[in-house]
TIDOGU-296246 format. One record per atom (N, C-alpha, C): residue number from 1; residue in three letters; atom name; x, y, z. Coordinates in nm, 4 decimals. Each point is the difference from the previous one (the first is absolute). Example, Ala and Ser with C-alpha at 12.3 -4.5 7.8 and 13.67 -1.06 7.14 Angstrom:
2
+-----+---------+-------+----------+----------+----------+
| num | residuo | atomo |     east |    north |       up |
+-----+---------+-------+----------+----------+----------+
|   1 |     Ala |     N |   1.3190 |  -0.5690 |   0.7800 |
|   1 |     Ala |    CA |  -0.0890 |   0.1190 |   0.0000 |
|   1 |     Ala |     C |   0.0900 |   0.1200 |   0.0000 |
|   2 |     Ser |     N |  -0.0350 |   0.1050 |  -0.0720 |
|   2 |     Ser |    CA |   0.0820 |   0.1190 |   0.0060 |
|   2 |     Ser |     C |  -0.0770 |   0.1090 |   0.0730 |
+-----+---------+-------+----------+----------+----------+
//
This chain:
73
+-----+---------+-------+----------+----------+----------+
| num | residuo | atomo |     east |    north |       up |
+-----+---------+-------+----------+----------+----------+
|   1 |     Unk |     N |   2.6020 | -20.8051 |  -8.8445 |
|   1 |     Unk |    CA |   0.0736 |  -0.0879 |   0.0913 |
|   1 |     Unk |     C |   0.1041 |   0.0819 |   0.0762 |
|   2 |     Unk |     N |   0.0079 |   0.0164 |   0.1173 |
|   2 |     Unk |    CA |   0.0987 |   0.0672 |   0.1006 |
|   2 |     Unk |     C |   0.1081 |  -0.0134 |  -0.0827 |
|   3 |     Unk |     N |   0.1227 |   0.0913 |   0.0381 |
|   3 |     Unk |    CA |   0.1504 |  -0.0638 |  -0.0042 |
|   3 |     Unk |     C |   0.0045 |  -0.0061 |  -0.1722 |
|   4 |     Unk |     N |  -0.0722 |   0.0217 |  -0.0626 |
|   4 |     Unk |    CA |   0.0152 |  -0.0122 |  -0.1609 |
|   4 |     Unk |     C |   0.0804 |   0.1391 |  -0.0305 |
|   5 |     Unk |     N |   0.0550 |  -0.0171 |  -0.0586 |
|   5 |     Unk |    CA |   0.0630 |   0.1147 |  -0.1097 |
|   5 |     Unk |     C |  -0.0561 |   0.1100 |  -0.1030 |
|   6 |     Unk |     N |  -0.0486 |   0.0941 |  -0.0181 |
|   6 |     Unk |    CA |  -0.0779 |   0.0854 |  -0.1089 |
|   6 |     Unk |     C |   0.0523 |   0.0809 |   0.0037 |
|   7 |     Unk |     N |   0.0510 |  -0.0211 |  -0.1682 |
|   7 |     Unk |    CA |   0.1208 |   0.0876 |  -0.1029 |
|   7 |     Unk |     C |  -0.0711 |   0.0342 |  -0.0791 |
|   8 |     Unk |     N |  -0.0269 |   0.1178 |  -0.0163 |
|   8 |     Unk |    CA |  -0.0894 |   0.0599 |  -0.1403 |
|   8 |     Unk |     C |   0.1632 |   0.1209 |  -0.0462 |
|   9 |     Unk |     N |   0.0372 |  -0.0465 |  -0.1438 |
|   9 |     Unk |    CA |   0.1168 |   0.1150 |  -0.0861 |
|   9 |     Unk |     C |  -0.0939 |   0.1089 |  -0.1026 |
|  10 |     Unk |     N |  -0.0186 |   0.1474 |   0.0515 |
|  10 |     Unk |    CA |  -0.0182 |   0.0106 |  -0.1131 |
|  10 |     Unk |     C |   0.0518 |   0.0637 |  -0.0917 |
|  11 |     Unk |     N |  -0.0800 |   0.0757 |  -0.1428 |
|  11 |     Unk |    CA |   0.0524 |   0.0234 |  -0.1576 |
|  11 |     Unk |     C |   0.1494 |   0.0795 |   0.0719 |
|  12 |     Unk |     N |   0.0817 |   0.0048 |  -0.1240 |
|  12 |     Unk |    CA |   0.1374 |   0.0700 |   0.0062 |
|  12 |     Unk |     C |  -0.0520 |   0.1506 |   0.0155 |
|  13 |     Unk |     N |   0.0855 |   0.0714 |   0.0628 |
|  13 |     Unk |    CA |   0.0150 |   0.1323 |  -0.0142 |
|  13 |     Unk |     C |   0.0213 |   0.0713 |  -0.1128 |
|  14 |     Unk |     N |  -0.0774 |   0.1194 |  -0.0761 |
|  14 |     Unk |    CA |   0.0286 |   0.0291 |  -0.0810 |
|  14 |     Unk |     C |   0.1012 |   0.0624 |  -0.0356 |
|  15 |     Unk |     N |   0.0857 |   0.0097 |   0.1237 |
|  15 |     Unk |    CA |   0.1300 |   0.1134 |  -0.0422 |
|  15 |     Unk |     C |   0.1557 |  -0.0888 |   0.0387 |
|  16 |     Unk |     N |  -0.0083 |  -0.1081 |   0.0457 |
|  16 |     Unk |    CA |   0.1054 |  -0.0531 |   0.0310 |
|  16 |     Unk |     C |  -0.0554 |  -0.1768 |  -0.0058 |
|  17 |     Unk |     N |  -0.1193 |  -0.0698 |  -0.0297 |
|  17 |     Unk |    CA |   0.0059 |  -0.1445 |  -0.0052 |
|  17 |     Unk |     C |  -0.0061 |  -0.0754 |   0.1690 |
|  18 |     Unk |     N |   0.0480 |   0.0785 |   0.0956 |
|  18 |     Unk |    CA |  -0.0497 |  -0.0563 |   0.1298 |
|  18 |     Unk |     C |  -0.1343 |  -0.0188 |   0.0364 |
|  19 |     Unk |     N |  -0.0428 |  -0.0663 |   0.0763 |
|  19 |     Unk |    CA |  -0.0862 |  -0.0444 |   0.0032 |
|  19 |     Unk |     C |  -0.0746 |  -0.0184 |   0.1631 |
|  20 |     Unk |     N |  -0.1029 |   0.0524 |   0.0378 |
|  20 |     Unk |    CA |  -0.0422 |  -0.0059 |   0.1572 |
|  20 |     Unk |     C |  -0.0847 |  -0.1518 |  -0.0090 |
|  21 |     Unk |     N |   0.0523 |  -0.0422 |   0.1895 |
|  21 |     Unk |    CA |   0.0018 |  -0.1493 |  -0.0006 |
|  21 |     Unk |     C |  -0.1182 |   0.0232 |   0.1416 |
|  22 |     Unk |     N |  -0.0914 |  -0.1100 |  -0.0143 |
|  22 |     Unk |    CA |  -0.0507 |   0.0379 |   0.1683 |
|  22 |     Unk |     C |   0.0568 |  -0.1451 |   0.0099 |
|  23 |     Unk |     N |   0.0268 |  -0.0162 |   0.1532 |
|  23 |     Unk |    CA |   0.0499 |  -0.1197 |   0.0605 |
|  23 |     Unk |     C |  -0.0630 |  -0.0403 |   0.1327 |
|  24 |     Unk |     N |  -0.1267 |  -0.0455 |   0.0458 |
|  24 |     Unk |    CA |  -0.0998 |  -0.0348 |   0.0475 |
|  24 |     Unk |     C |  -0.0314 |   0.1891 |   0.0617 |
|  25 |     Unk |     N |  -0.0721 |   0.0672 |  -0.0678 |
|  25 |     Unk |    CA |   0.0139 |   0.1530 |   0.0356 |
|  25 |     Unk |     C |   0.0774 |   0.0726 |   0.0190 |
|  26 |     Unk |     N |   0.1561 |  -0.0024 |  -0.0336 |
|  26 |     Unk |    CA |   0.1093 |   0.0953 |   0.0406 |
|  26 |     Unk |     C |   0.0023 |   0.0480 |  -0.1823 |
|  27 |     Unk |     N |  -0.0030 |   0.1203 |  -0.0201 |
|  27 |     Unk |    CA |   0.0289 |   0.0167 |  -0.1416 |
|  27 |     Unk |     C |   0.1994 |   0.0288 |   0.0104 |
|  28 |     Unk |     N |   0.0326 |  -0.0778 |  -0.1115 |
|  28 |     Unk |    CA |   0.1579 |   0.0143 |  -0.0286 |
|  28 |     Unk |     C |  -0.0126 |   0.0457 |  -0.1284 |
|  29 |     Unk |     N |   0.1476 |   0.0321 |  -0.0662 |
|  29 |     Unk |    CA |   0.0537 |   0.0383 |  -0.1394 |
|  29 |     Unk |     C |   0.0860 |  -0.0976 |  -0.0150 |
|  30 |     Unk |     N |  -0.0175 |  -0.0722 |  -0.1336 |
|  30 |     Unk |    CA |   0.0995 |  -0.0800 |  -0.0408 |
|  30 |     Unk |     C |   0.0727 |   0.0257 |  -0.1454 |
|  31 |     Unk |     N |   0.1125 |  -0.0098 |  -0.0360 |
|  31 |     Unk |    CA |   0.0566 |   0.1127 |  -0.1311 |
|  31 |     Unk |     C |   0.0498 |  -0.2090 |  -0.0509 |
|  32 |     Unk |     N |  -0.0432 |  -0.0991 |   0.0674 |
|  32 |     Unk |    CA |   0.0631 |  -0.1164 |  -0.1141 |
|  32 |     Unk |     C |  -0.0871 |  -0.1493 |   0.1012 |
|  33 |     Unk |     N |   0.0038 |  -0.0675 |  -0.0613 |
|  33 |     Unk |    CA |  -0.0169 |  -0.1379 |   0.0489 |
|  33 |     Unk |     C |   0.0985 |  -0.0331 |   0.1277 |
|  34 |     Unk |     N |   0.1282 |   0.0153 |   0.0217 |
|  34 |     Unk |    CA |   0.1037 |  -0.0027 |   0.1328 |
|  34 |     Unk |     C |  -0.0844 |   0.1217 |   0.1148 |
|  35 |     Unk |     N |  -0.0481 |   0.1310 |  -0.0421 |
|  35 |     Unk |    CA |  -0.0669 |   0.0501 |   0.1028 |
|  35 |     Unk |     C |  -0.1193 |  -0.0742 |   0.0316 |
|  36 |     Unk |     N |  -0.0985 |  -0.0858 |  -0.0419 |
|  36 |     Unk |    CA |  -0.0812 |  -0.0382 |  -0.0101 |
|  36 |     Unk |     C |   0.0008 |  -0.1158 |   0.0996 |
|  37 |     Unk |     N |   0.1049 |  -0.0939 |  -0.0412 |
|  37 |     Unk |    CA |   0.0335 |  -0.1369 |   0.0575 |
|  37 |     Unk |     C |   0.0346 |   0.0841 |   0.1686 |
|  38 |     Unk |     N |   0.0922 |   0.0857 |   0.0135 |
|  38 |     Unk |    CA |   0.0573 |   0.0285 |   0.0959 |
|  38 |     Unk |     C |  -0.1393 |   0.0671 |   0.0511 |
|  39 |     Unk |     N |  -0.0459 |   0.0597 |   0.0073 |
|  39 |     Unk |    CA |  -0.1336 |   0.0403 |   0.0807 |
|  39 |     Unk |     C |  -0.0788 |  -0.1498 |   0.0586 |
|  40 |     Unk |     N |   0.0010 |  -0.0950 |  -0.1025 |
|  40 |     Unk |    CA |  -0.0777 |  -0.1477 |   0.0654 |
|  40 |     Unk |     C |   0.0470 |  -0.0411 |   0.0842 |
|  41 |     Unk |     N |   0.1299 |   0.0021 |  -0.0029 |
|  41 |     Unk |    CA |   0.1289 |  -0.0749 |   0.1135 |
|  41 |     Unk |     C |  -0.0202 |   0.1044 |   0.1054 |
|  42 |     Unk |     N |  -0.0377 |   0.0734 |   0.0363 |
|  42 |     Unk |    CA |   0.0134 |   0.1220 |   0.1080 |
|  42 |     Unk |     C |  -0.1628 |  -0.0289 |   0.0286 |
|  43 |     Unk |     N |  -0.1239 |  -0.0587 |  -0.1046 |
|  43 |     Unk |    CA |  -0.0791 |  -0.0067 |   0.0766 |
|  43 |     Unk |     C |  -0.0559 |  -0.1627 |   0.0436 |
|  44 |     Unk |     N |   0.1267 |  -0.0581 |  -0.0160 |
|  44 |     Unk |    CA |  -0.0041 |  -0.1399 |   0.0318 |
|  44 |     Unk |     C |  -0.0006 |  -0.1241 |  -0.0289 |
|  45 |     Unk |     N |   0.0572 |   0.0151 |  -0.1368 |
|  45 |     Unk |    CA |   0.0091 |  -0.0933 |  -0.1466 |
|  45 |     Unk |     C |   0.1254 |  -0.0217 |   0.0447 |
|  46 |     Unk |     N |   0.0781 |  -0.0596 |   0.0327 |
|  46 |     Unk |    CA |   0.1173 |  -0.0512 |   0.0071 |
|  46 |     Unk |     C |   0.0655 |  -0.0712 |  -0.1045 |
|  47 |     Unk |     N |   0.1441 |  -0.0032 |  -0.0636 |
|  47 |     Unk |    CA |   0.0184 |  -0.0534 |  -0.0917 |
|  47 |     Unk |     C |  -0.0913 |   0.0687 |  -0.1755 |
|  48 |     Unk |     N |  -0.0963 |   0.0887 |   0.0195 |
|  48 |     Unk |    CA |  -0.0579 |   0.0220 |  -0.1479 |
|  48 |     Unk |     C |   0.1125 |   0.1293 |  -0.0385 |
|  49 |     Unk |     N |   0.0293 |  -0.0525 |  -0.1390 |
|  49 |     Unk |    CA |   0.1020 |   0.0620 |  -0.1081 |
|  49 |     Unk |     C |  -0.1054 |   0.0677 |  -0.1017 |
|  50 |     Unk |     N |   0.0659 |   0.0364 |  -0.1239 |
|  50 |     Unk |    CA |  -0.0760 |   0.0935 |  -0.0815 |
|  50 |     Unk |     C |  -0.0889 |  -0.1195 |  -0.1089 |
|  51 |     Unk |     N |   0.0508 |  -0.1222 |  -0.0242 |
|  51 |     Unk |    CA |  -0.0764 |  -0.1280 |  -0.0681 |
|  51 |     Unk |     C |  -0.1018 |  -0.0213 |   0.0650 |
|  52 |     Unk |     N |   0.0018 |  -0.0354 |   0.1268 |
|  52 |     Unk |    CA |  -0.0937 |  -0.0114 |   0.1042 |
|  52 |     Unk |     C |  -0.1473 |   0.1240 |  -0.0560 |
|  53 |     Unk |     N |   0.0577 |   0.0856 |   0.0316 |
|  53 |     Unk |    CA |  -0.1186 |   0.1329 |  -0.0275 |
|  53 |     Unk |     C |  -0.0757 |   0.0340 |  -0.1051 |
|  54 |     Unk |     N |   0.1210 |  -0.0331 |  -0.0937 |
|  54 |     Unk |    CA |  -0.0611 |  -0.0349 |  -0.1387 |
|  54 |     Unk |     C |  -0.1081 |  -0.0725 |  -0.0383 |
|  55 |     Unk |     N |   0.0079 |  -0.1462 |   0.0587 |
|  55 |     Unk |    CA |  -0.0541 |  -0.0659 |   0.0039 |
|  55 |     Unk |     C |  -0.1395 |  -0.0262 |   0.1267 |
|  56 |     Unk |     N |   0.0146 |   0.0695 |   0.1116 |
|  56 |     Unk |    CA |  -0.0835 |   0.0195 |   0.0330 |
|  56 |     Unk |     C |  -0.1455 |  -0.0193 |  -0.0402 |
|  57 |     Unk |     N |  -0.1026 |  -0.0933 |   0.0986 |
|  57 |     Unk |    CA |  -0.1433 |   0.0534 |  -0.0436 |
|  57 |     Unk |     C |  -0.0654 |   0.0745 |   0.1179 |
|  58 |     Unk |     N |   0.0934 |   0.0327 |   0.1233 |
|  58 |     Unk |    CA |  -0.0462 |   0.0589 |   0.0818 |
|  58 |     Unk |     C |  -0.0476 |   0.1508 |  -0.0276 |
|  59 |     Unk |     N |   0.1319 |   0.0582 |  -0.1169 |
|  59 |     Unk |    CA |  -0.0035 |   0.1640 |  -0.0170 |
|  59 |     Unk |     C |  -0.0969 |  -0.0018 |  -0.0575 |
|  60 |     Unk |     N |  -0.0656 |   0.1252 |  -0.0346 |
|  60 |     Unk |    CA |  -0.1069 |   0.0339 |  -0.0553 |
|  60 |     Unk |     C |   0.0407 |   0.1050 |  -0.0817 |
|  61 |     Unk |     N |   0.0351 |   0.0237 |  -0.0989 |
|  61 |     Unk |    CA |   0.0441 |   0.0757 |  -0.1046 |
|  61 |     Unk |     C |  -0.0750 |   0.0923 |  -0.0776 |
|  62 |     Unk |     N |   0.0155 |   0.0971 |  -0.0173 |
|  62 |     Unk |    CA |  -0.1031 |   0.0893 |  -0.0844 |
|  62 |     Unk |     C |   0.0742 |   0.1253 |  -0.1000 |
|  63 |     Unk |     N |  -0.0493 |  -0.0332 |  -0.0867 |
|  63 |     Unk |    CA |   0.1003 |   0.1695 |  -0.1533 |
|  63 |     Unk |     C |   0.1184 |  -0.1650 |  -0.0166 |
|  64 |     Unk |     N |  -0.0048 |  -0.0271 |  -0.0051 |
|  64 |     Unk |    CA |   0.0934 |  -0.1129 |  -0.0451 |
|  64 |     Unk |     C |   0.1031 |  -0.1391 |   0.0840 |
|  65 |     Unk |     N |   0.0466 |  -0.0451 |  -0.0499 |
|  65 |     Unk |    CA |   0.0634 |  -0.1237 |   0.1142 |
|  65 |     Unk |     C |   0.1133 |   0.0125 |   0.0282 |
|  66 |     Unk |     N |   0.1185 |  -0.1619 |   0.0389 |
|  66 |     Unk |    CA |   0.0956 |   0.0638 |   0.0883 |
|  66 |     Unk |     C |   0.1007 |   0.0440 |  -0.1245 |
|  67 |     Unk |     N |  -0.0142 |   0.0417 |  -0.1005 |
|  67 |     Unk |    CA |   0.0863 |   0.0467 |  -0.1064 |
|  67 |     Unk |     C |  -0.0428 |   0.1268 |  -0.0083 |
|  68 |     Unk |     N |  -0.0753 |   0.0872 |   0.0426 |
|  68 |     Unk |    CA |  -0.0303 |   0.1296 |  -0.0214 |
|  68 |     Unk |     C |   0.1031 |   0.0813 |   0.1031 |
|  69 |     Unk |     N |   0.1030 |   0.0749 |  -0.0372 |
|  69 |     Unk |    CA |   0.0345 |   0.0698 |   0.0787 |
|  69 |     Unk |     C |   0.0505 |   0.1255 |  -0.0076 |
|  70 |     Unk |     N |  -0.0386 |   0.0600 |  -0.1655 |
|  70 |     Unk |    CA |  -0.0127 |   0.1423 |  -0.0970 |
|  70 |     Unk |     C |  -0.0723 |   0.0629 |   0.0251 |
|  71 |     Unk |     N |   0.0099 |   0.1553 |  -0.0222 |
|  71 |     Unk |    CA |  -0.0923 |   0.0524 |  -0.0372 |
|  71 |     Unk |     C |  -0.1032 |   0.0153 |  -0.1057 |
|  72 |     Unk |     N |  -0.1308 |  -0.0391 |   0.0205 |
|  72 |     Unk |    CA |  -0.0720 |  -0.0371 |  -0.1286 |
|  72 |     Unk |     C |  -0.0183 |   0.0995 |  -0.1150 |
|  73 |     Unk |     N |   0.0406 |  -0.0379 |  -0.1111 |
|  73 |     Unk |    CA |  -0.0102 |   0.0918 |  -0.1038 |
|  73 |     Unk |     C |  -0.1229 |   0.0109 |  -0.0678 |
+-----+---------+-------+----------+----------+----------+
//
């Protein structure tokens, strides 16, 4: 559907827990859920906070969800 949103997060980084975000094809780095939210709002989510994202079923999550933000041991 045009105009839709596609957020794929993926696994944490193994050396610091950040995490690369694509945001309808732009790849970003996000080091928390507030970088995360703030990348949506910049790509047109207005009003979405870090609950919002969390909760999300738009993101597409992969190596873990919106609580992963370690480096995996």
């Amino acid at each position: 559907m045009p105009g839709e949103l596609q957020v794929i997060v993926y696994p944490p980084s193994p050396t610091d827990g950040s995490r690369q975000v694509r945001v309808n094809g732009e790849l970003l780095t996000a080091h928390s859920l507030r970088d995360l939210a703030a990348f949506l709002r910049y790509a047109g989510l207005e009003g979405i906070d870090e609950v919002d994202v969390a909760n999300s079923r738009v993101i597409e999550w992969h190596g873990g969800g919106p609580e992963a933000w370690s480096p995996p041991t």
